[in-house]
Steps between C-alpha positions, in 0.01 A plus 500: 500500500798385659856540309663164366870585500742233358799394719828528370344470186280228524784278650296184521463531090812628366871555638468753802598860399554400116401691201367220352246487800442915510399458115225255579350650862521820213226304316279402795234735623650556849521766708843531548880348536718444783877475441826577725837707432804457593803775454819407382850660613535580120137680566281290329167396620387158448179299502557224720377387863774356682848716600691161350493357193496106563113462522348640137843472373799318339768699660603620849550766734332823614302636258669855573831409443414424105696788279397662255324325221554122669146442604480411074729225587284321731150310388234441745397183620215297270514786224608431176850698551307806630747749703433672810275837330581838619238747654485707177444174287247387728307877512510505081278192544259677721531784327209518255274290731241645818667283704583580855884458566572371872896551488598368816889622592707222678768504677848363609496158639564624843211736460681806462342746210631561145641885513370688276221247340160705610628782310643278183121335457336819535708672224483192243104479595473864478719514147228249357191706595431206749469650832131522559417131418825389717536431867844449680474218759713330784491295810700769679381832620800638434503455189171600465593856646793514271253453204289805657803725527608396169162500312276667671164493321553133349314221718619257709423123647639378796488070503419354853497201659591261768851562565425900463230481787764284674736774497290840513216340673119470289406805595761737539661391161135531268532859683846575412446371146210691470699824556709430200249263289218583287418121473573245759536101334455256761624135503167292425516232829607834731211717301226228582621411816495800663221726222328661800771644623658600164224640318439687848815647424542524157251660265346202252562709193870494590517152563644271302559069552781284354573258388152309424574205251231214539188558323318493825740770665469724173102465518525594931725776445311637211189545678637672773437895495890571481668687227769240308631139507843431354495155361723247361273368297313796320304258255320345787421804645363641201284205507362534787431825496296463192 
């Protein structure tokens, strides 16, 4: 059966990377939940996509350069004066659930990593018993061998797609994130354009797609043999799995 993992939440339902939203995926019989961190100067780590604030916000600015205790100042976008949640917040949700946890770490807006963040998930997944139903993930291979230097044991999920086969080249880069990836989650339009030559490269049970939203995508990408989708819209998915 192939894993439905909600995006950001379940962003196409509720704010993106709000509690409100992590409570209700909770409820849902998914497979799992994706969400990203961000690390603070002040060393916090916050749930929330971008490196700036202006998108899912009402403030501005890098997301790093909030101090300590700020991100309480500032409500996300469409919530009813929700504030950006930490990772700990987000984890206590999780907590008592058999959800998978796809905690993918960001970085700056010039692409340069968070110091110190691999290590700072590990230890608040690891405090909460968590590590064995949660998987680091990133776009960036280093990253990704930070995480394994940092956690080694804990899996990890290395996101792929257009641009990164622009850069690293289709082949070379599914190799190189194979090295430091125990699942690979491919773009959906790169994944079925070129699926002979990824699944010849990429085992199917560590293949993931994203991010399938249309009814008619879910019910495609559901019957391939591949092991997750990660889906904005987990409710439709559910339904069409069914």
């Amino acid at each position: 059966m192939v894993h439905i993992i909600g995006h950001r939440g379940g962003r196409n339902l509720w704010p993106e990377n709000s509690l409100s939203g992590f409570r209700n995926l909770a409820q849902m019989p998914v497979d799992g939940v994706e969400f990203d961190i961000h690390l603070t100067r002040s060393g916090e780590m916050l749930v929330i996509h971008d490196p700036t604030l202006e998108r899912t916000t009402d403030a501005r600015g890098p997301v790093a350069d909030l101090g300590a205790g700020k991100h309480r100042e500032v409500n996300l976008k469409d919530s009813d004066g929700e504030a950006i949640p930490t990772l700990e917040e987000v984890l206590a949700v999780f907590k008592n659930t058999p959800l998978e946890l796809h905690i993918e770490l960001k970085t700056h807006a010039d692409g340069t990593p968070y110091g110190g963040l691999a290590a700072k998930a590990f230890a608040a997944v690891e405090r909460l018993g968590l590590t064995e139903r949660s998987i680091l993930t990133s776009f960036h291979s280093e990253v990704l061998a930070d995480i394994r230097k940092a956690a080694p044991g804990i899996r990890t999920l290395s996101s792929f797609d257009a641009k990164s086969a622009e850069s690293l080249g289709l082949a070379s880069g599914l190799s190189l994130m194979k090295q430091c990836s125990d699942i690979i989650a491919v773009e959906k339009s790169l994944l079925q354009a070129q699926w002979e030559e990824i699944t010849r490269l990429v085992p199917l049970d560590r293949l993931g797609a994203w991010v399938p939203n249309e009814t008619s995508d879910l019910e495609y990408w559901l019957a391939k043999p591949i092991r997750q989708i990660t889906t904005d819209r987990p409710d439709l998915a559910l339904q069409a799995r069914r």
